[in-house]
C-alpha positions in Angstrom: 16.8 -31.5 33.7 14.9 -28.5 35.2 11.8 -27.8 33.8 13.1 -24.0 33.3 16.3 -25.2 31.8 13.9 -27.0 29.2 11.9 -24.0 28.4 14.8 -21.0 27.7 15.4 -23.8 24.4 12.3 -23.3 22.9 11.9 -20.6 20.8 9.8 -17.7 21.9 6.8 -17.1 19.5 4.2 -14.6 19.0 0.9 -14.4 17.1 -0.1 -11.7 15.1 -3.6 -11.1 12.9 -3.2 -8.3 10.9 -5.8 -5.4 9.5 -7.7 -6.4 6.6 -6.0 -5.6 3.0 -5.9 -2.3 1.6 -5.3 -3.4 -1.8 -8.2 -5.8 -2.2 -10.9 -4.0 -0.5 -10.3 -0.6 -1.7 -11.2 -2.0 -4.4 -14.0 -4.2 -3.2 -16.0 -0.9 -1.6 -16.0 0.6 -4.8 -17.0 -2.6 -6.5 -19.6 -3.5 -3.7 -21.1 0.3 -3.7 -21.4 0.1 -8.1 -23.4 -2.8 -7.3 -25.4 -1.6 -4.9 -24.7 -4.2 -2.1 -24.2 -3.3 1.8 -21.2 -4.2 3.1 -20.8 -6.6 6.0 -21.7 -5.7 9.7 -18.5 -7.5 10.6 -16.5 -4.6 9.0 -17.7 -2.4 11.9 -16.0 -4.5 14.6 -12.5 -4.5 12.7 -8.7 -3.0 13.3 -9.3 -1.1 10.3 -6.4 1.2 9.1 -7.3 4.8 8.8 -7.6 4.6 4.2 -10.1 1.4 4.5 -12.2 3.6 7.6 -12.4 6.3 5.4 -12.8 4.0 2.4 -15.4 2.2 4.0 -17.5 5.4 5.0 -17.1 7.4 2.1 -18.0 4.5 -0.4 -21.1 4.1 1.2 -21.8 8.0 1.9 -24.6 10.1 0.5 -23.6 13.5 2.1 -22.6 16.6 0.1 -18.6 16.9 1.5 -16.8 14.0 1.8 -13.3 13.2 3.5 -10.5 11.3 2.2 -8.8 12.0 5.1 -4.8 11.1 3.9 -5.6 8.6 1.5 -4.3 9.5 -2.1 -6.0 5.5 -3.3 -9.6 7.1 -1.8 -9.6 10.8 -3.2 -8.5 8.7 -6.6 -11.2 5.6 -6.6 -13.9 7.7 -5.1 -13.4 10.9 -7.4 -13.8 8.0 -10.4 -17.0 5.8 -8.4 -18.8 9.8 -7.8 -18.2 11.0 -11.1 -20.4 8.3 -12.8 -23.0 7.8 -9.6 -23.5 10.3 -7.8 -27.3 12.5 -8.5 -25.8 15.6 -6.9 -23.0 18.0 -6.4 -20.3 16.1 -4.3 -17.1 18.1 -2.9 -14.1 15.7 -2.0 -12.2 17.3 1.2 -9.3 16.1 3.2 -7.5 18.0 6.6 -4.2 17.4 5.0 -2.8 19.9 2.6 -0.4 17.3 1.3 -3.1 15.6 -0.5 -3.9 19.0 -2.5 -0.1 18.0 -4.0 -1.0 14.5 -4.7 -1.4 13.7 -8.2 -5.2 13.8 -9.5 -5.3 16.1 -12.7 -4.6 12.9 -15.3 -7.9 11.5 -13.8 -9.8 14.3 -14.3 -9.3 14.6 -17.7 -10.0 11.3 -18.4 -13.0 11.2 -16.5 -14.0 14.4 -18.5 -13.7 12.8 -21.4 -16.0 10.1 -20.4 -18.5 12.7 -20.2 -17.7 13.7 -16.0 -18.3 16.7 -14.6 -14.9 17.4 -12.1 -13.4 20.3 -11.4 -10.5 21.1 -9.0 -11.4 23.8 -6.8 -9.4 27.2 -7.9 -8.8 28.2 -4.2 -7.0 25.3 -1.9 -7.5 27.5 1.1 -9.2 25.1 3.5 -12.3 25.4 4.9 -13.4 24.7 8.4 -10.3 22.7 8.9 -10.7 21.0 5.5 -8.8 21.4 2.1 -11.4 21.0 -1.1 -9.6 18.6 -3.1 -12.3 18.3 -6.3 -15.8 18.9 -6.9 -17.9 16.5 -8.6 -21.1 17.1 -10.6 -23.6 14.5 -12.1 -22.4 13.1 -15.6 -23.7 13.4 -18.8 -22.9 10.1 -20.5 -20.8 10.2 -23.8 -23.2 7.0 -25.3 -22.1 6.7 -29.0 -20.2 3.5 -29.0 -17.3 2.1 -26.8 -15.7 4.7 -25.1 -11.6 4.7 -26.5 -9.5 6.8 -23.2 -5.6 6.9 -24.4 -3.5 7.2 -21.4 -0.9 9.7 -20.9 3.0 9.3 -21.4 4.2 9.1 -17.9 1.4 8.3 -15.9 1.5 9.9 -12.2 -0.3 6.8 -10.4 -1.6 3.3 -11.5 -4.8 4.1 -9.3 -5.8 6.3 -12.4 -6.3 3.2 -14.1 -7.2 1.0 -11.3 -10.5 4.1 -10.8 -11.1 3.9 -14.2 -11.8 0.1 -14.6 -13.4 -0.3 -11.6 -16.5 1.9 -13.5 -16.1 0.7 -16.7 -18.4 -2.6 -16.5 -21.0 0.4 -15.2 -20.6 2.2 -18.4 -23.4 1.7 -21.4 -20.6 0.2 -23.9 -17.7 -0.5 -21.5 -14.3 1.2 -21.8 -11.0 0.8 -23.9 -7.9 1.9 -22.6 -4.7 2.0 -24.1 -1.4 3.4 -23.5 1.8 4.3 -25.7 4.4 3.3 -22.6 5.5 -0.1 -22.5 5.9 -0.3 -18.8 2.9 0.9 -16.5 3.7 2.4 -13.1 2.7 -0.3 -10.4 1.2 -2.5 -13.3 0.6 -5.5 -10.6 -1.9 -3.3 -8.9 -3.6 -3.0 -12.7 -3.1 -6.8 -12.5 -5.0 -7.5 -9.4 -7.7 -5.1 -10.6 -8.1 -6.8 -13.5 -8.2 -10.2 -11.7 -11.0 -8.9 -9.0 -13.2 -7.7 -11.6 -13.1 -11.1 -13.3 -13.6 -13.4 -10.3 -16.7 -10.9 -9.6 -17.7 -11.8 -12.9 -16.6 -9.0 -15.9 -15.2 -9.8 -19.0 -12.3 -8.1 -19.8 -9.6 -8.7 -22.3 -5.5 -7.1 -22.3 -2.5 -7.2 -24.5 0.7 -5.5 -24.4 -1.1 -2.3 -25.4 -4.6 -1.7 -23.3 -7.1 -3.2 -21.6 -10.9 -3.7 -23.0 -13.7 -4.0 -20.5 -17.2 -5.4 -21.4 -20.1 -3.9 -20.1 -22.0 -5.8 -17.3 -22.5 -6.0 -13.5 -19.9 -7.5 -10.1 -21.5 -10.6 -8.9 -23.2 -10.4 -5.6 -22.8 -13.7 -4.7 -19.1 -13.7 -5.3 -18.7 -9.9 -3.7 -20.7 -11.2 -0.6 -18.3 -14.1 -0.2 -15.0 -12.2 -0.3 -16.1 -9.5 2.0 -17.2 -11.9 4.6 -13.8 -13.6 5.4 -11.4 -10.2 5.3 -7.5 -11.6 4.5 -4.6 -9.7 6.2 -3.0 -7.2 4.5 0.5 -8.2 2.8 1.6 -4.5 2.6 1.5 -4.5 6.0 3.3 -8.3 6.9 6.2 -7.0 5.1 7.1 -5.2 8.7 7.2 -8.0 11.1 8.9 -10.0 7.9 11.5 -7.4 8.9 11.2 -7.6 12.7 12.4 -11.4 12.3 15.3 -10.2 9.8 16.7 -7.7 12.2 15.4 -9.3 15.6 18.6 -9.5 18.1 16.8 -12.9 19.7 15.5 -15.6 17.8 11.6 -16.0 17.4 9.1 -17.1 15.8 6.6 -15.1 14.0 2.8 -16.3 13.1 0.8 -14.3 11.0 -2.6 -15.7 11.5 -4.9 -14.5 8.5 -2.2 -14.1 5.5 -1.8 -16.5 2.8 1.5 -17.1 1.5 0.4 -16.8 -2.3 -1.4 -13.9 -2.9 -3.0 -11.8 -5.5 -1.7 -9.0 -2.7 1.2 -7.4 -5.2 2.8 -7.0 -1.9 3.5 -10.5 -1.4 6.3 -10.4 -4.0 8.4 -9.2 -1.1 9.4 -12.5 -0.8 10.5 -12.8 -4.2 12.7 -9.6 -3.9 14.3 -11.2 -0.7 14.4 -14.8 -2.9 12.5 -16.3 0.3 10.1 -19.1 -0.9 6.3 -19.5 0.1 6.7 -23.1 1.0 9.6 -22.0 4.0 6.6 -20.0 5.5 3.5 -22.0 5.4 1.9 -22.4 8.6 -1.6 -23.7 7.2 -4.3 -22.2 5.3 -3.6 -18.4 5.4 -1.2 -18.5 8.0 2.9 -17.5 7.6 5.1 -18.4 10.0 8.2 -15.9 10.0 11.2 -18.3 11.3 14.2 -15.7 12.7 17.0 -17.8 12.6 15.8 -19.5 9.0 15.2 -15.7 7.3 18.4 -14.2 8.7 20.7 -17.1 7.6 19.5 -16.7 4.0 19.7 -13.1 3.8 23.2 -13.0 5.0 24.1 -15.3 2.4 22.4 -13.5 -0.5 24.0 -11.1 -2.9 22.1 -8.7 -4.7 23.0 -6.6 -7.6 20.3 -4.3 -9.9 16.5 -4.7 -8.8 13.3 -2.7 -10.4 10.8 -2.0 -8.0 8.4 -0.1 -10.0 5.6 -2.9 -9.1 6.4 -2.6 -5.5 7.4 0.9 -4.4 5.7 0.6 -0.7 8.4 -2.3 -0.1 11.3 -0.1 -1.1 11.8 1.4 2.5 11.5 -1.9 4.3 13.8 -3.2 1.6 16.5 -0.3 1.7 16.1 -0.4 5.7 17.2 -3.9 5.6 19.7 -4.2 2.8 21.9 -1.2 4.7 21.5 -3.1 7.8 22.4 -6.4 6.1 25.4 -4.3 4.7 24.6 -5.3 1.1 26.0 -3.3 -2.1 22.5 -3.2 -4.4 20.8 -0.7 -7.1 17.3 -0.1 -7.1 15.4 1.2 -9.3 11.9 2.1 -10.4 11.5 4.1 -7.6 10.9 8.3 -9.4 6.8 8.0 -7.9 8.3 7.6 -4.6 8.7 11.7 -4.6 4.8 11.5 -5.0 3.6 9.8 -1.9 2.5 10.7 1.4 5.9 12.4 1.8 8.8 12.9 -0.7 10.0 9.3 0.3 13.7 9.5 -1.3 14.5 12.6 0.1 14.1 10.8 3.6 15.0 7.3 2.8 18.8 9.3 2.1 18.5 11.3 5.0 17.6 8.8 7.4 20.4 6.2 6.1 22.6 8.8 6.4 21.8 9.6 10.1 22.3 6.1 10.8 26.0 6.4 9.2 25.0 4.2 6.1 26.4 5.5 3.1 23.5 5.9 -0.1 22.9 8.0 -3.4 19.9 8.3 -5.5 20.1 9.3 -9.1 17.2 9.5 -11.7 18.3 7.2 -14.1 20.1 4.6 -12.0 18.0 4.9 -8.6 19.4 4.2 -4.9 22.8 2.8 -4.6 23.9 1.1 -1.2 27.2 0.7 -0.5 27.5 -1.5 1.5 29.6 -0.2 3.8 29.5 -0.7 7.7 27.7 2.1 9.2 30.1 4.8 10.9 29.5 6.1 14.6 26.0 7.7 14.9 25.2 10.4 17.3 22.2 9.5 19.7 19.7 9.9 19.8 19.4 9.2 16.0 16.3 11.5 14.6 14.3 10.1 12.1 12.4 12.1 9.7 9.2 11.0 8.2 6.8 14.1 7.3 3.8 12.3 8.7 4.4 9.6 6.5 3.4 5.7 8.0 5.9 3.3 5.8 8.8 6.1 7.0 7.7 5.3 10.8 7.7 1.7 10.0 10.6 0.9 7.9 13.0 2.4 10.3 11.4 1.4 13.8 13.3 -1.8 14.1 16.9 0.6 14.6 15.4 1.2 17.8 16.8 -2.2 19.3 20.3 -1.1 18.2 20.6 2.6 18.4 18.1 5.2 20.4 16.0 7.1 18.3 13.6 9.9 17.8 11.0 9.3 15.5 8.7 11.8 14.4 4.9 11.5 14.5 5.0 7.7 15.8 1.3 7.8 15.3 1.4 7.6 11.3 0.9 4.2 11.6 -2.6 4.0 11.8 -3.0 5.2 8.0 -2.6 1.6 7.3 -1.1 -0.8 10.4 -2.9 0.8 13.2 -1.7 -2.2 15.4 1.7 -1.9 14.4 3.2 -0.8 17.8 1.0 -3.0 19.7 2.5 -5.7 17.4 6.2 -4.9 18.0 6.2 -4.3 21.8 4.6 -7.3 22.0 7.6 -9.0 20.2 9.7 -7.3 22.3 8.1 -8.6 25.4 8.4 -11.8 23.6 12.0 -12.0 23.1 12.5 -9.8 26.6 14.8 -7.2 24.5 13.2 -3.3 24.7 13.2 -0.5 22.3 15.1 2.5 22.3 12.4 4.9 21.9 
């Protein structure tokens, strides 16, 4: 047997480390900057995805004007972090006028209620190239008793709550929350905020109803720890999960710093697509993304009515790959996604429909696939995405079946700045190009 005949068996594989989580260390700046700790020097070497950069800088910033840049999670946490810390007047900016759209007037007035001093600008001209998003004085501290904030009927973000814990430990008496909704928006990100803050060392306690925070102080030792060994971000493996579901070749995938259980609400991808941990364990924090395995068991699965109002940044990926799949489903849980970078629905339907899928979204019963085979597409296919990063990504794989146009390719680096690297890389892998 020739040694090349031997080799064309074996199935081509490609490594991959991904940028550090958004999720956790979002919230780790904040928690690192109440508590008055540096963060690591190793951060300054990293593939960082433009929201932790700015994340990272602004955390630790003393300057008057501060960018966001596009990150709605920033201009939320850092509007809450400011409002209790900071001894001067601080103005939050970002270049993009779509974040003068995204939602920020329920934190305000929660934060105001605390005692904060916030008000949104009155003109949203920008300045210099800059849009003011909201201008932040130093606080005068409501101190008589535990603070009780009741949350608003149909909140606009779980990142209002996720800013508001993050200080309460930092407040004389701690904070009380409650809410009259059953269902939070994204409550697994409230989840893992809740879960950070205690492995740093708060006491909290939560029932069906609120949350109550003690007052105290994040442990060093513990913050030190966790921001020395950055974990891979699980809102962005959800992308080459999808490469190896819709791969023409067979490969293998490694993902070399992502652990298969994770705090990451992200990681319940897996549990959306029924795919089990234990198939994907490659060692400690490493997935291993098996083509042939993956795309077996999702032809064989049938899905019928899913919520994804814990994981709305999956449901493009997920809708990308259900009307490729060719699978009839309902999802739902999905009204915030007209919030986001972009107005996600309107171009999750359009850009199904350009690929001749056939989809509806109403309100009260979300997107339904039909899962019908896709009818003859004019190339090249545009794709619409308004800028937005999880538009780019969700649809990029197409590109091996159809050509397309895809606007502002660059959107990626808002949080998987190595994405195309990654997927050409694949492609080289598996010798099969893109049509882009």
């Amino acid at each position: 047997m020739s040694s090349h005949f031997h080799t064309s068996k074996v199935t081509p594989q490609l490594s991959i480390t991904l940028p550090p989580s958004k999720s956790l260390y979002n919230r780790l700046f904040v928690m690192a900057r109440l508590a008055h700790l540096p963060i690591p020097s190793l951060w300054s070497h990293l593939d960082l995805c433009e929201d932790l950069a700015v994340m990272l800088h602004a955390s630790g910033s003393s300057e008057g004007r501060i960018s966001v840049g596009a990150s709605g999670t920033a201009m939320r946490l850092l509007t809450a972090l400011f409002a209790l810390t900071t001894e001067r007047e601080v103005l939050l900016v970002s270049p993009v006028r779509r974040m003068t759209e995204r939602p920020l007037a329920q934190l305000i007035a929660l934060l105001s209620q605390l005692g904060a001093d916030i008000v949104q600008p009155s003109s949203q001209e920008p300045v210099e190239g800059l849009y003011p998003l909201v201008r932040i004085r130093p606080m005068s501290l409501q101190q008589e008793g535990l603070p009780t904030l009741i949350l608003p009927s149909g909140l606009e973000s779980s990142q209002t709550v996720t800013a508001l814990l993050l200080i309460a430990p930092y407040l004389p008496h701690g904070l009380a929350l409650r809410w009259q909704d059953d269902q939070l928006p994204s409550a697994s990100y409230i989840q893992l905020t809740c879960s950070l803050m205690q492995t740093c060392g708060i006491e909290l306690a939560v029932d069906r109803h609120g949350i109550y925070v003690a007052p105290g102080a994040y442990c060093e030792a513990t913050l030190t720890r966790l921001l020395s060994h950055p974990i891979g971000d699980w809102s962005s493996a959800q992308y080459p999960l999808q490469w190896a579901l819709m791969t023409p070749r067979p490969c293998k995938i490694l993902l070399t710093n992502v652990p298969a259980q994770s705090l990451q609400p992200d990681a319940r991808a897996l549990e959306l697509l029924q795919i089990s941990p234990e198939w994907l364990s490659a060692g400690d924090d490493t997935l291993c993304f098996d083509s042939e395995l993956l795309q077996k068991h999702l032809r064989e699965l049938t899905f019928g009515s899913l919520s994804l109002s814990n994981n709305p940044d999956f449901a493009p990926t997920l809708i990308a790959l259900l009307l490729y799949y060719q699978k009839k489903a309902q999802l739902r849980g999905l009204d915030l996604l007209r919030l986001k970078e972009s107005d996600r629905i309107a171009l999750i339907l359009r850009n199904g429909e350009q690929l001749g899928y056939q989809l509806t979204y109403e309100t009260e019963s979300g997107f339904c696939l039909a899962g019908s085979a896709p009818s003859s597409v004019h190339t090249p296919v545009p794709i619409a995405t308004d800028a937005d990063h999880r538009m780019v990504m969700a649809w990029a794989p197409f590109a091996w079946y159809h050509q397309l146009q895809i606007e502002t390719p660059q959107a990626v680096d808002k949080s998987y700045p190595t994405f195309w690297r990654d997927l050409r890389k694949l492609c080289e892998v598996i010798e099969t190009p893109l049509y882009i």
